[in-house]
DRENKE-507165 format. One line per 8 residues: number of its first residue (from 1); their letters; for each residue x, y negated, z negated of C-alpha. Coordinates in Angstrom, 2 decimals. Example, Ala and Ser with C-alpha at 12.3 -4.5 7.8 and 13.67 -1.06 7.14 Angstrom:
// residues 2
1) as) 12.30/4.50/-7.80 | 13.67/1.06/-7.14
// end
This chain:
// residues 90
1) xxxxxxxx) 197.85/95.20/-290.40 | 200.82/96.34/-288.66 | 202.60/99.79/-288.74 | 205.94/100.91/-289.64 | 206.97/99.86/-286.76 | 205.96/96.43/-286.63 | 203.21/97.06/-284.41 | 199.08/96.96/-284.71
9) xxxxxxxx) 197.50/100.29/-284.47 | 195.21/99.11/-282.13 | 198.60/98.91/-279.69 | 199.05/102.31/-280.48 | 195.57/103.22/-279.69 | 195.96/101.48/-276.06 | 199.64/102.85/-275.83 | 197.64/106.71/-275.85
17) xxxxxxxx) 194.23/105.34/-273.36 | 196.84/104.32/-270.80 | 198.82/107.56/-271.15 | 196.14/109.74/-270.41 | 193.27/109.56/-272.90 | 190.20/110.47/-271.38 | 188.23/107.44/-270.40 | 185.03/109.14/-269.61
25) xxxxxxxx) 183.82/112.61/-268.98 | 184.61/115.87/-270.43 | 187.27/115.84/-272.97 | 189.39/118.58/-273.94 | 188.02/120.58/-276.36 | 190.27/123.83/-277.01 | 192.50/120.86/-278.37 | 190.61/121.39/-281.80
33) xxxxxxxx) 191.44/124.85/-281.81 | 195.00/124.17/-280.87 | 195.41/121.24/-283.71 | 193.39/123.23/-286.53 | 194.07/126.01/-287.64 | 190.98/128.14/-288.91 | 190.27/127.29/-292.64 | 191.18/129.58/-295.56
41) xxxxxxxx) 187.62/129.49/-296.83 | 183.74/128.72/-295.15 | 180.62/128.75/-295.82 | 178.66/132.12/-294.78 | 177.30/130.52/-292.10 | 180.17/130.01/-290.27 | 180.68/133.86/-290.04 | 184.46/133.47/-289.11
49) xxxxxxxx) 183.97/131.50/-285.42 | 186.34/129.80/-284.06 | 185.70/125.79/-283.96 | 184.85/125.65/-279.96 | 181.55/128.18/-280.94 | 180.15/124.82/-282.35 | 181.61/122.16/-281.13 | 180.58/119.89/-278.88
57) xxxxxxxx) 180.93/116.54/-276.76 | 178.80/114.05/-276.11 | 179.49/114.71/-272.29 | 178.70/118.44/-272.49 | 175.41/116.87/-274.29 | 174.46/114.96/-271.64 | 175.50/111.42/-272.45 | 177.49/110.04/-270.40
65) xxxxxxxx) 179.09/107.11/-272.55 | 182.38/104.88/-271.76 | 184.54/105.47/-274.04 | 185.09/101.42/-274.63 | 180.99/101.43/-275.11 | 181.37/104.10/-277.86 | 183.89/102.22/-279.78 | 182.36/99.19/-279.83
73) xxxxxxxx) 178.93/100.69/-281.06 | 180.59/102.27/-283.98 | 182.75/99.91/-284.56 | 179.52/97.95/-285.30 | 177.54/100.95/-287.10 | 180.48/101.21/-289.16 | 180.69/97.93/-290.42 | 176.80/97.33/-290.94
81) xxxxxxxx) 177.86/100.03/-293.49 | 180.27/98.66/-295.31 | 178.60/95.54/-295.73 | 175.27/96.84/-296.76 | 177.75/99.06/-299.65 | 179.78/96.06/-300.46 | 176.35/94.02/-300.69 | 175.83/96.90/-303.03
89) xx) 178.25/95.90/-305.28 | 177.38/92.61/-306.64
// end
């Protein structure tokens, strides 16, 4: 489907890994706190924190994982989804 501009949003998507996406390792996290501010209510466990107390990465985790590899995986995990709901349906 193409955007408002005529182009695919996978184009997009490629237009922002060239710019400076990370491919692999550790990703910018204090990017979350920059983007969202903190929400108006939360649970009690959350105890006011700020999103970086419990946030993670993947990397910071351990696993090492190209970001290509980890789209393609969910890309499939997602869809087994939708077809096992859809197959739901009938």
């Amino acid at each position: 489907m193409a955007g408002p501009g005529g182009e695919h949003p996978e184009s997009e998507f490629c237009k922002g890994v060239e710019s400076g996406f990370p491919q692999e390792g550790n990703p910018d996290l204090s990017l979350i706190d920059r983007s969202l501010r903190h929400p108006p209510r939360e649970p009690d466990s959350r105890r006011g924190r700020h999103h970086l107390d419990f946030v993670t990465s993947l990397w910071r985790e351990g696993f090492v994982v190209p970001v290509v590899t980890l789209g393609r995986y969910l890309s499939g995990a997602l869809w087994d989804v939708l077809v096992e709901r859809v197959s739901g349906c009938r």
